[in-house]
C-alpha positions in Angstrom: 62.5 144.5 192.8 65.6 142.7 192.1 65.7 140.4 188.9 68.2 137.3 189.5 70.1 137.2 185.6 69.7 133.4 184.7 73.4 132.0 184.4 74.9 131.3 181.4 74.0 127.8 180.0 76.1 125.0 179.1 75.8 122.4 176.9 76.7 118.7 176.8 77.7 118.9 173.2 76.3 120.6 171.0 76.3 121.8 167.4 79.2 124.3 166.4 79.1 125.8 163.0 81.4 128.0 161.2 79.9 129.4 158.4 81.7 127.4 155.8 78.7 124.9 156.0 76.3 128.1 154.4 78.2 128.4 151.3 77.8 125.0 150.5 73.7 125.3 151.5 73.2 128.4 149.6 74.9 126.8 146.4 72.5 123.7 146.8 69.8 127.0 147.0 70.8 128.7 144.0 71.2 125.8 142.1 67.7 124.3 142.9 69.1 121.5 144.0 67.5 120.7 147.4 66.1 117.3 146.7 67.4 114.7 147.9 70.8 113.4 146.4 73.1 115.8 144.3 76.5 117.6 144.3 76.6 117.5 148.4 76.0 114.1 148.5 78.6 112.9 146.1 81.3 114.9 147.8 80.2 114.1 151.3 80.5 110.3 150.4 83.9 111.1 149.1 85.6 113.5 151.4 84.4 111.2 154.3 85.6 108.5 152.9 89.0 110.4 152.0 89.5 111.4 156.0 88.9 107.7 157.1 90.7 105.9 154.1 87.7 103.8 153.0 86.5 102.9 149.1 83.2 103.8 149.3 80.1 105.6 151.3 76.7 106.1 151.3 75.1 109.5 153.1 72.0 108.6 154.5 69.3 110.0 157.1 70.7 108.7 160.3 73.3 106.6 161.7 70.4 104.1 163.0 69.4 103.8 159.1 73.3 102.8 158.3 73.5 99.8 161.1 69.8 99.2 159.2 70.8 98.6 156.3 74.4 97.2 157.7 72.4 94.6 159.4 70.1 93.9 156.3 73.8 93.2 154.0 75.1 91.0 156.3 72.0 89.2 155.6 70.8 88.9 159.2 66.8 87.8 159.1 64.0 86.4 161.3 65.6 84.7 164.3 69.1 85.2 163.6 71.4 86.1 166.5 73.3 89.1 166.5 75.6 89.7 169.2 75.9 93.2 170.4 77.4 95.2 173.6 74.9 96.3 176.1 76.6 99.7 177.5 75.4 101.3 174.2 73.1 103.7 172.8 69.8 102.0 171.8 70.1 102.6 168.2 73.0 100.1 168.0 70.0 97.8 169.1 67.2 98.5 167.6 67.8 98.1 164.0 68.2 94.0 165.2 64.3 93.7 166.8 63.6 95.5 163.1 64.4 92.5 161.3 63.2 90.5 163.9 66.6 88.5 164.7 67.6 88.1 168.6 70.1 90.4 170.2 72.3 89.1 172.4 73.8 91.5 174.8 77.8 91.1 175.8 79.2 93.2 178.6 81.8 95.8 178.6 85.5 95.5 179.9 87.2 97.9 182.2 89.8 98.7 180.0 87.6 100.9 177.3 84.4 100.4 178.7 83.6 98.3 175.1 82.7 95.3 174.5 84.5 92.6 176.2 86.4 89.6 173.8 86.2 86.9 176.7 82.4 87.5 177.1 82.1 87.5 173.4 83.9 84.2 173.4 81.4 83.0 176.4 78.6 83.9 173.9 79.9 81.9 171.2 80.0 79.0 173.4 76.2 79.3 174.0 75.2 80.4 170.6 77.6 79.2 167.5 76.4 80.5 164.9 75.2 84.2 165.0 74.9 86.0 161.8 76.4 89.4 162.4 78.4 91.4 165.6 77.8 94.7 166.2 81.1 96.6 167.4 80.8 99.5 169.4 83.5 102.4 170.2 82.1 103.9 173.1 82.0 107.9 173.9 85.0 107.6 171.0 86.9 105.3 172.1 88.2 102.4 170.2 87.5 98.8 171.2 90.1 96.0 171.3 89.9 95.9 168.0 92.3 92.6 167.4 91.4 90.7 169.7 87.4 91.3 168.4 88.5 90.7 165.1 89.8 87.5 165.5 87.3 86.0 167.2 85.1 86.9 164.7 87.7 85.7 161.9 87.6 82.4 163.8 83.8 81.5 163.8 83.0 82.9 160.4 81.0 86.4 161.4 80.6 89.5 160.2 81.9 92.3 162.2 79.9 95.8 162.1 81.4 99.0 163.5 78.6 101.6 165.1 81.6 104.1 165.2 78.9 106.4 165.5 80.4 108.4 168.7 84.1 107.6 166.9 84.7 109.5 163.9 88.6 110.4 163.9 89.4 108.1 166.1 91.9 105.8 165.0 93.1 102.1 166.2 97.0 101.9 165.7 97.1 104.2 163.0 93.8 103.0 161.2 90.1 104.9 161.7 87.5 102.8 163.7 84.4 102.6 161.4 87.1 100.8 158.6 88.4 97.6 160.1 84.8 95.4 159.9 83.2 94.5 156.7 80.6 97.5 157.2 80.3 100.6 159.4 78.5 103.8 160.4 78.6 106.5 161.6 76.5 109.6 162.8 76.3 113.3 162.8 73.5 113.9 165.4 73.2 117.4 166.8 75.4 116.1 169.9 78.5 114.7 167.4 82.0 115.5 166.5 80.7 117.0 163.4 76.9 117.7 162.7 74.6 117.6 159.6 71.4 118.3 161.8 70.7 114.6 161.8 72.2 112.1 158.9 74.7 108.6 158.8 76.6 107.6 156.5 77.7 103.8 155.8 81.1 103.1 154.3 82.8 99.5 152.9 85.6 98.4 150.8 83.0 96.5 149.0 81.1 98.4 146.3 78.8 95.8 145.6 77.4 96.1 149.2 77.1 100.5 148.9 75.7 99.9 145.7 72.9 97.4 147.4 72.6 100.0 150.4 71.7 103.4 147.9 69.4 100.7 146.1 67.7 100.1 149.3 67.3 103.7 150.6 66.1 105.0 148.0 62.9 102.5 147.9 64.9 99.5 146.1 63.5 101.0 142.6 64.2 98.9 139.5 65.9 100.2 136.7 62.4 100.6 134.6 60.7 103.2 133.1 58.2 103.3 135.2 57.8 102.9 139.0 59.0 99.0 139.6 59.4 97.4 142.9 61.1 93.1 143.4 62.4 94.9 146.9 61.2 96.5 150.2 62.8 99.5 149.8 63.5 102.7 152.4 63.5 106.3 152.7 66.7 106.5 153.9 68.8 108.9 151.9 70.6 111.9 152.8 69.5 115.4 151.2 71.7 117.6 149.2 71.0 120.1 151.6 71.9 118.1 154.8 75.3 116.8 152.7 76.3 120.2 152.3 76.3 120.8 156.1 78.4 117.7 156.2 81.0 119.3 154.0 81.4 122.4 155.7 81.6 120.2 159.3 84.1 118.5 157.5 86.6 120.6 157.0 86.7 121.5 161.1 86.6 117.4 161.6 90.3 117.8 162.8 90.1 120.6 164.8 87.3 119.5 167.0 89.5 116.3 168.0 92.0 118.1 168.9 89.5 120.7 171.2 87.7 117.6 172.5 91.0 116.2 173.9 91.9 119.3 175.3 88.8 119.0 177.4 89.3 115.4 178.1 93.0 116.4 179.3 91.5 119.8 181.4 89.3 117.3 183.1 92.1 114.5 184.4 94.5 117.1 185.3 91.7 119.0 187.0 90.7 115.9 189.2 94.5 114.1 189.6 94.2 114.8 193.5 90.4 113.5 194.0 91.2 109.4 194.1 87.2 109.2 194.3 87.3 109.9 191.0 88.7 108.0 187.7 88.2 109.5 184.0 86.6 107.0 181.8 90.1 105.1 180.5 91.3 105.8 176.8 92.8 102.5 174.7 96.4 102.7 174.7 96.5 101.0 171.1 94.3 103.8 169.7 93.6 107.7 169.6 90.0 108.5 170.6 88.5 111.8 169.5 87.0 111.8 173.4 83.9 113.0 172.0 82.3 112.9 175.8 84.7 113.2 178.9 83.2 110.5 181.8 84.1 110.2 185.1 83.0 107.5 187.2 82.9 107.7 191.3 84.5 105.0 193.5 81.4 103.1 195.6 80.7 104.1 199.2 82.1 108.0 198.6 79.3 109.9 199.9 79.0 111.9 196.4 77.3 109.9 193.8 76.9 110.4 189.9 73.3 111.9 191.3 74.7 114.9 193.6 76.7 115.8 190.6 74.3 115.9 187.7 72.3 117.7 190.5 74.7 120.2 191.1 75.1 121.0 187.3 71.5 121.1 186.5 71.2 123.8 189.7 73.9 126.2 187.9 72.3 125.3 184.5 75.1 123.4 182.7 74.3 120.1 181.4 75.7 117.1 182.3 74.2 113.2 181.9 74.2 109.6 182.9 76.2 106.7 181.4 73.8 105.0 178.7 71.7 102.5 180.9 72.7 99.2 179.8 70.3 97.3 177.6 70.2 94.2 179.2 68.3 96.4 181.8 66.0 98.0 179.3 62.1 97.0 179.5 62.6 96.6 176.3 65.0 94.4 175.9 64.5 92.5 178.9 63.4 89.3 177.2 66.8 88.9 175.3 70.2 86.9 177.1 73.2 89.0 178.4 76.5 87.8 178.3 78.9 87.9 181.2 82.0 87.3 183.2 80.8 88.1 186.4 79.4 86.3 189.1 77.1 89.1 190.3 75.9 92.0 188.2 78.2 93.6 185.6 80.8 95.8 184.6 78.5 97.2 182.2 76.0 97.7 185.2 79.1 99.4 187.6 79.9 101.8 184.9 76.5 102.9 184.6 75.6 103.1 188.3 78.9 104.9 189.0 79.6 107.3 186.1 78.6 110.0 184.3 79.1 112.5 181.3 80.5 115.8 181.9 80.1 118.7 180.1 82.6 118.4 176.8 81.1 121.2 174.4 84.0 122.6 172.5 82.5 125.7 172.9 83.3 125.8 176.1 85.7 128.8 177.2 88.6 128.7 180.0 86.3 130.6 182.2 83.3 127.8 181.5 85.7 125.1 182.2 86.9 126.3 185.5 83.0 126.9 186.5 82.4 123.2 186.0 85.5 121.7 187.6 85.1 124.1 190.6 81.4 123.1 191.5 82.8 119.1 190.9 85.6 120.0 193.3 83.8 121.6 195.5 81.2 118.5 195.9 84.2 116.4 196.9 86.6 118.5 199.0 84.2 120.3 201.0 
């Protein structure tokens, strides 16, 4: 009987470790320090915020913990609005129904898929006075930051950066995560660089990362015993987790550069099929192109479907564009901003593209396996 061998599996993204990231576990080991906070954490905070050119950081269990407790120092509460993009990740949104203020969802522009400045400036027509916006830099790359920035500048609003999908990417020479007056970011299994699971939150102001280690470490006052004036959180990286961080760290630069090359591989691989467009990159920025998307022109008779398909059949991994979240059952309830007459940009993107393998793993050999079975679907 003949055994078919399974083929060799590839990933979306995930976790690439070099070793480096051991040596700062096992010294957290021998040193009994594996409780949360410690040696790690302290130089995670500060080599981060070294490679991005910040003041200050605070490691803590997740990115979705950092726009949290963003949300919480901006001061947003019961009822506030807080406008947000809806081609996004759900984290970016949850953290808002949390606190029970009102999202309000703004759509994306073609240019970098992020969140579009007119539409915000629609929303503030309809809703004046939000408390805080929520930035996104989509799949890595950087929003139009000025223009965002302004507007926000202009009606008295705090700007927060989820660069949780953009660490190293930069917006005319300065790292996204930097320009509002609080941002995150994430190392999720599937990021640039990976602690396991962990965020970190960073400011120039270290009154407000002084509040956020208060809070996420259960807002305990400086008494003898246990004493508690806050609602606290449990939010706080481990030395252990940190020490991951430091040895991802000092790769940080060269898996930009090996998620670019894949990015590039990709457009030059698909230059001669018009049906297809690689999602666009801001010319005012470098994005670290954490995930390469493509989206399909409408009425070619391949779809985003036939080509997740065709992965999944030949085991590589492949996904949709995050479903907007205007179109959640969730978050149906809440208003979406805008331009068009009928349906969305945000919608088009998601009903058109997709996210193709971008694994820096990946060897020439894998690469050419995925771009021939994408060819193949649209030049056979």
């Amino acid at each position: 009987m003949v055994i078919a061998m399974e083929k060799k599996r590839i990933y979306l993204s995930s976790p690439t470790m070099h070793g480096k990231e051991q040596e700062f576990v096992q010294e957290a080991f021998d040193t009994n320090w594996v409780a949360p906070l410690g040696p790690n954490v302290n130089g995670f905070e500060k080599e981060l915020s070294e490679y991005v050119g910040i003041s200050h950081a605070a490691a803590l269990s997740a990115g979705t913990a950092a726009i949290h407790l963003a949300l919480k120092l901006a001061g947003v509460k019961e009822g506030d609005i807080v406008f947000v993009p809806s081609l996004t990740f759900s984290a970016t949104c949850n953290p808002i129904v949390y606190e029970k203020a009102t999202p309000v969802f703004i759509d994306s522009e073609r240019d970098t898929w992020n969140m579009c400045p007119e539409a915000l400036e629609k929303a503030y027509e309809k809703y004046p006075n939000p408390k805080a916006v929520i930035v996104v830099h989509l799949y890595g790359t950087p929003a139009r930051l000025d223009e965002i920035m302004d507007i926000c500048k202009a009606h008295g609003t705090v700007m927060i950066e989820d660069a949780a999908e953009s660490l190293g990417s930069t917006y005319k020479g300065k790292h996204t995560g930097t320009f509002g007056r609080l941002g995150i970011y994430s190392f999720n299994g599937n990021k640039i660089i990976t602690t396991s699971g962990g965020g970190m939150l960073v400011s120039e102001e270290e009154e407000l990362i002084q509040k956020a280690r208060f809070l996420s470490t259960q807002a305990r006052d400086q008494a003898r015993h246990y004493q508690h004036s806050q609602i606290g959180y449990n939010y706080r990286m481990s030395n252990i987790i940190a020490g991951i961080g430091r040895g991802q760290m000092l790769f940080m630069e060269e898996h930009k550069k090996k998620k670019k090359e894949i990015y590039q591989k990709y457009k030059e691989a698909f230059s001669d099929i018009p049906e297809i467009t690689m999602n666009p990159l801001n010319p005012d920025g470098d994005g670290n192109c954490w995930l390469s998307c493509m989206t399909i022109d409408k009425g070619c008779k391949v779809t985003p479907d036939t080509v997740l398909d065709a992965l999944e059949a030949e085991n590589i991994e492949s996904r949709p564009i995050w479903k907007p979240m205007h179109l959640q059952p969730v978050f149906e309830a809440y208003d979406f901003i805008t331009l068009c007459g009928n349906g969305s940009v945000a919608e088009d993107i998601f009903n058109r593209g997709l996210c193709l393998p971008s694994d820096i793993k990946n060897t020439d050999e894998d690469m050419e396996r995925i771009i021939g079975l994408v060819r193949n679907l649209f030049l056979q």
